[in-house]
C-alpha positions as a Python dict, from the first residue, in 0.01 Angstrom:
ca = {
    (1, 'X'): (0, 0, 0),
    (2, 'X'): (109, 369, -97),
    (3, 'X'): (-12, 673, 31),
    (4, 'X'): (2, 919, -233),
    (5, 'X'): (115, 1181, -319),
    (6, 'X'): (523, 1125, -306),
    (7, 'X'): (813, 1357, -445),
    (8, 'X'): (825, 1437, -809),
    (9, 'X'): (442, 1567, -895),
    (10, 'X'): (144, 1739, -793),
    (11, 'X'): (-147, 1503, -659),
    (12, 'X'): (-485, 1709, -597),
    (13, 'X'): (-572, 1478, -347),
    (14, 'X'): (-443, 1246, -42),
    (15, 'X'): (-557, 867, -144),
    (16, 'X'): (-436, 485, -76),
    (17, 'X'): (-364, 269, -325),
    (18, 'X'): (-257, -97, -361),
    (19, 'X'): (-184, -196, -695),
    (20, 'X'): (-108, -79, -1033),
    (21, 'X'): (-367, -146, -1340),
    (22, 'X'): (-501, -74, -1686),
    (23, 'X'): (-660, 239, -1729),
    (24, 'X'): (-955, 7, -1881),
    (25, 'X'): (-935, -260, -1577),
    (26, 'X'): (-811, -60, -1279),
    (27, 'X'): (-1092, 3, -997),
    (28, 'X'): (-1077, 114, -612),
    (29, 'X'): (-769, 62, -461),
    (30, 'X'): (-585, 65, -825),
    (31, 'X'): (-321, 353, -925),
    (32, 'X'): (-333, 377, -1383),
    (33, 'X'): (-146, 547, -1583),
    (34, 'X'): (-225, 739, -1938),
    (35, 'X'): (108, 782, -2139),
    (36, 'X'): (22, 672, -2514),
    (37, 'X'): (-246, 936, -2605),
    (38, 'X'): (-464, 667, -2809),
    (39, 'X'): (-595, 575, -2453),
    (40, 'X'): (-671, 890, -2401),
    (41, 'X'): (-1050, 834, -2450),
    (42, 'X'): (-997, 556, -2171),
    (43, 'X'): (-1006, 853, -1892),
    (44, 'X'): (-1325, 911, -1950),
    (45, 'X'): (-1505, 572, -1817),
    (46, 'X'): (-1182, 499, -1594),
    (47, 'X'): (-1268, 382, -1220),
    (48, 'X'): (-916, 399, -1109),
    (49, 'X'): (-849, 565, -769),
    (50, 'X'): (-564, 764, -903),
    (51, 'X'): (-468, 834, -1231),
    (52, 'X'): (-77, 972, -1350),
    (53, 'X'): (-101, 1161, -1655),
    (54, 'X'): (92, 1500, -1830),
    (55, 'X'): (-96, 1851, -1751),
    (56, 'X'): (-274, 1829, -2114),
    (57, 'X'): (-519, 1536, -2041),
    (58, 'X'): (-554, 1625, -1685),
    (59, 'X'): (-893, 1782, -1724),
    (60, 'X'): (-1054, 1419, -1922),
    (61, 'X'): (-1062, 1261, -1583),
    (62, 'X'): (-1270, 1329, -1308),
    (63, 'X'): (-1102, 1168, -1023),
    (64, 'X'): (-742, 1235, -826),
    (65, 'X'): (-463, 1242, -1038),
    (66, 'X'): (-90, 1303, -1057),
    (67, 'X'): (66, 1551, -1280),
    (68, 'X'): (383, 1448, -1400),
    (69, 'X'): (554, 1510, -1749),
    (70, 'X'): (691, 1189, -1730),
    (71, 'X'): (369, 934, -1625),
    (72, 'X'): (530, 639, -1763),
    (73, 'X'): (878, 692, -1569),
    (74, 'X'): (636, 787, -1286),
    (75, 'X'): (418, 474, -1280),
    (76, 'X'): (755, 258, -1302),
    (77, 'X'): (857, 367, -978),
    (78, 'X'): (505, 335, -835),
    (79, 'X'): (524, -48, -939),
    (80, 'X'): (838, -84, -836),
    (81, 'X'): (741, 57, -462),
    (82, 'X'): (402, -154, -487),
    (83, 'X'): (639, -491, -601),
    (84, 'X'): (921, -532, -415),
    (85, 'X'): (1166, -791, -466),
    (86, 'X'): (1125, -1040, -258),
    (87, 'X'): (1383, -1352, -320),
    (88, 'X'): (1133, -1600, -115),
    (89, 'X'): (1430, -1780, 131),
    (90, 'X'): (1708, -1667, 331),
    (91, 'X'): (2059, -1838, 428),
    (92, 'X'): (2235, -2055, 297),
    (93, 'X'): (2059, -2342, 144),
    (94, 'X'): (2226, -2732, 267),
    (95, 'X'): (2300, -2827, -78),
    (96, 'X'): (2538, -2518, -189),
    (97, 'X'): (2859, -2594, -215),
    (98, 'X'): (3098, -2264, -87),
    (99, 'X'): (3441, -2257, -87),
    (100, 'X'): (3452, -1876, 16),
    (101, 'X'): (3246, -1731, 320),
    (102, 'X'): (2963, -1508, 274),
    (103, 'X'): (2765, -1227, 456),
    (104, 'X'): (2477, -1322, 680),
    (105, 'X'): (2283, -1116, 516),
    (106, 'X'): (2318, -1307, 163),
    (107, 'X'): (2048, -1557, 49),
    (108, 'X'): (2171, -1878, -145),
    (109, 'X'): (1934, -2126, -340),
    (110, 'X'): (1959, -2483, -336),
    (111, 'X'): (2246, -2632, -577),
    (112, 'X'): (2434, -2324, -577),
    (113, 'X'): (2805, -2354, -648),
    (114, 'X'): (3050, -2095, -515),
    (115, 'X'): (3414, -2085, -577),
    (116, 'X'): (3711, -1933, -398),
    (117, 'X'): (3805, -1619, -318),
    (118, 'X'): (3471, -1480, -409),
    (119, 'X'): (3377, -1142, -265),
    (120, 'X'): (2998, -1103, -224),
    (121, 'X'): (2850, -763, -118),
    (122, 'X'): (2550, -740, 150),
    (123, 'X'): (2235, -860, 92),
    (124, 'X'): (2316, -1065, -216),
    (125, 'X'): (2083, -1284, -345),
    (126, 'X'): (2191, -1587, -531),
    (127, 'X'): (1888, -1838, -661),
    (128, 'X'): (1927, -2213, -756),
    (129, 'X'): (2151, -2383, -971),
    (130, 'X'): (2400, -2028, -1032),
    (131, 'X'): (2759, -2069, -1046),
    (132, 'X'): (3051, -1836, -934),
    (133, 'X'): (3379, -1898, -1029),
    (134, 'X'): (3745, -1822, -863),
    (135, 'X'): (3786, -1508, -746),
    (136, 'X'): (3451, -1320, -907),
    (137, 'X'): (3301, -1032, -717),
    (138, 'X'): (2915, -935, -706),
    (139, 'X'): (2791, -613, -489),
    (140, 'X'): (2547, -497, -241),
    (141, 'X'): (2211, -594, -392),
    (142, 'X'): (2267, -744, -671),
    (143, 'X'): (2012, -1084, -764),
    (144, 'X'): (2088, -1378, -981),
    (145, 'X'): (1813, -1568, -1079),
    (146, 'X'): (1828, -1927, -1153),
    (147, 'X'): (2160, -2065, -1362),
    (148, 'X'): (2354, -1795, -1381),
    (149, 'X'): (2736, -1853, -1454),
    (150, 'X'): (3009, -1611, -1367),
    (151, 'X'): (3293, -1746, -1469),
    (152, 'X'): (3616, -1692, -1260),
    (153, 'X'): (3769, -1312, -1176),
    (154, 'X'): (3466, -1106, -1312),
    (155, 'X'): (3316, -860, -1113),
    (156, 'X'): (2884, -718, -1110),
    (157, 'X'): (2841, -427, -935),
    (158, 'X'): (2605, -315, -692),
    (159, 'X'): (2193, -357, -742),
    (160, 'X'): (2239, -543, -1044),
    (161, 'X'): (1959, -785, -1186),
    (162, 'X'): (2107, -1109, -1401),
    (163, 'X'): (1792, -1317, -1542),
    (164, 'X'): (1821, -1631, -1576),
    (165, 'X'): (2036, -1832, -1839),
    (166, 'X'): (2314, -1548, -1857),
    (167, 'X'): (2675, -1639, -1879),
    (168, 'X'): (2931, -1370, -1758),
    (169, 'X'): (3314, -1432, -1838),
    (170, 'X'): (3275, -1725, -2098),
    (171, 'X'): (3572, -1750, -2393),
    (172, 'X'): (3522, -1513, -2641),
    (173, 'X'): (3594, -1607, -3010),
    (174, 'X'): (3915, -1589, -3073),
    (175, 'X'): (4135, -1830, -3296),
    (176, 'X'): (4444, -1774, -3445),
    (177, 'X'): (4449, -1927, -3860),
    (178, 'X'): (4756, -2155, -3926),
    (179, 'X'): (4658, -2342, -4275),
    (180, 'X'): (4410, -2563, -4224),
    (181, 'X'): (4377, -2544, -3851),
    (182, 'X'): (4255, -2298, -3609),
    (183, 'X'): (4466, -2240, -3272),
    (184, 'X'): (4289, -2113, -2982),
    (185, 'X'): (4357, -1733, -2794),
    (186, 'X'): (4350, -1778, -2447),
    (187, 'X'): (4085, -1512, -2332),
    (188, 'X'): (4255, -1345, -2041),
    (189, 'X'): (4093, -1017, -1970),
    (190, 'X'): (3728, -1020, -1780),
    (191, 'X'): (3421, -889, -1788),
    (192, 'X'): (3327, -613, -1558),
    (193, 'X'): (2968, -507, -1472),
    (194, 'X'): (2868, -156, -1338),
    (195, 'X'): (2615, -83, -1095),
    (196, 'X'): (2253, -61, -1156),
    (197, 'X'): (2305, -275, -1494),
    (198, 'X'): (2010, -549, -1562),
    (199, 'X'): (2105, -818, -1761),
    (200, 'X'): (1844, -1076, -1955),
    (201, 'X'): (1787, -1434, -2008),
    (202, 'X'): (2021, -1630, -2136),
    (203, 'X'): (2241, -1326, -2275),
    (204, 'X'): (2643, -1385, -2292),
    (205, 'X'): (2879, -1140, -2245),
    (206, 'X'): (3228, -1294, -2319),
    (207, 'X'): (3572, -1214, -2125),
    (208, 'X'): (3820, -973, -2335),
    (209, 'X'): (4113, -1134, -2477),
    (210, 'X'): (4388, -922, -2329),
    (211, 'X'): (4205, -615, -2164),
    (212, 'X'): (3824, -673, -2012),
    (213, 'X'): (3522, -637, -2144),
    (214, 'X'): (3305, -368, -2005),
    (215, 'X'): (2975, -299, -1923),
    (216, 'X'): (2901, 39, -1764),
    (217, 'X'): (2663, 171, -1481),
    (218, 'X'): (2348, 155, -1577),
    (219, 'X'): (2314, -59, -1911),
    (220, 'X'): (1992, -267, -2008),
    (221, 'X'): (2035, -574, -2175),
    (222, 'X'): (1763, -776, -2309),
    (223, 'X'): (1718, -1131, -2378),
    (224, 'X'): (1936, -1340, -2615),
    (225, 'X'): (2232, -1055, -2667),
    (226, 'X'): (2546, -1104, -2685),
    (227, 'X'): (2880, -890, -2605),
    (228, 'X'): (3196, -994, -2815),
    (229, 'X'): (3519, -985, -2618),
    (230, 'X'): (3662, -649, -2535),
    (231, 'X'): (3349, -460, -2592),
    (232, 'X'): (3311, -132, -2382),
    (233, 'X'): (2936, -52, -2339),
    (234, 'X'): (2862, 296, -2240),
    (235, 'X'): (2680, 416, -1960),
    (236, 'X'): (2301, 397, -1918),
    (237, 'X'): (2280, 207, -2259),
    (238, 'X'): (1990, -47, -2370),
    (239, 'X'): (1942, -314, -2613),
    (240, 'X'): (1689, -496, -2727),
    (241, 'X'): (1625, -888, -2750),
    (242, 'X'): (1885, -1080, -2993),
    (243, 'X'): (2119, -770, -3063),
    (244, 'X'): (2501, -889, -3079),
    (245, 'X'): (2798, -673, -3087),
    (246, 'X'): (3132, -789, -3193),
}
């Protein structure tokens, strides 16, 4: 439950709300949003408690709303306050295997493998079936959901989200031609994740060869992409499902 308003618009009236909904479903209790003006007509027949929406539609509903230029930024943090994260367990499950300690404050999932020499920040959560290699570091916050590999010396940041699937650190392409056979590069460098950075399912981001590849504060990443070795990906970037980058 919220009790609105909150910082960052004007709210011509003091209401409780509970969860976020379709303008065309939402009812008591519900907080919509209007942000696509096709759906503008929506306002009119709209029985949601509160309603976030820019100063020029304001006047098409006749219930409390919030007056933001931004409602869709708006509602996203609404949601977000209304849906916590919530990993579901706490501990250390009996069937991890750890070969470096961990704060008390971390949560580890059944089957979860953990390396040494790993550095894990406060309130890390780590679900099933992940696996951290040799001397990786993850920060305060950050989640891994199920099957997640970091391989060995790469480093996530703080309040990072990695969905399930993702590989961190794996070889990158790299083979040397000789004639008729290829000869493998050792991939030496890492890969090293700002904070804030949310990472899809079963995207790949591959170690650099010689220096690390980089992924910087902030950064979306979709489903299915996948970073090339020694990639630098600049801050607060986003990419959509299946985009690769060499």
């Amino acid at each position: 439950m919220l009790f609105l308003p909150f910082i960052g618009a004007e709210c011509d009236a003091q209401t409780r709300v509970f969860r976020v909904a379709a303008l065309g479903s939402a009812g008591e209790g519900d907080i919509a949003f209007l942000s696509n003006p096709k759906f503008r007509s929506q306002l009119a027949t709209c029985r949601a408690s509160v309603v976030i929406l820019r100063a020029d539609a304001a006047a098409d509903f006749s219930g409390a709303r919030i007056v933001t230029a931004n409602p869709y930024a708006y509602y996203a943090r609404v949601a977000t306050l209304l849906n916590p994260y919530a990993a579901g367990f706490s501990g250390i499950h009996p069937s991890a295997v750890l070969e470096s300690e961990v704060p008390v404050s971390a949560a580890i999932g059944p089957h979860v493998s953990i390396g040494k020499n790993v550095t894990l920040g406060e309130g890390v959560v780590i679900n099933a079936g992940c696996v951290i290699g040799d001397g990786a570091a993850i920060g305060d916050g950050s989640v891994l959901y199920p099957r997640v590999t970091v391989y060995h010396d790469c480093q996530i940041g703080q309040r990072c989200i990695v969905h399930a699937g993702a590989v961190i650190g794996a070889d990158g392409f790299g083979f040397a031609p000789d004639g008729q056979d290829w000869v493998k590069i050792p991939q030496l460098g890492r890969v090293l994740i700002g904070n804030d950075v949310e990472i899809g399912a079963n995207t790949t981001i591959d170690r650099g060869a010689l220096d690390d590849t980089i992924i910087e504060d902030g950064c979306k990443l979709d489903n299915l992409v996948h970073i090339g070795h020694n990639c630098v990906i600049g801050k607060n970037s986003v990419m959509a499902g299946c985009a690769g980058i060499a």
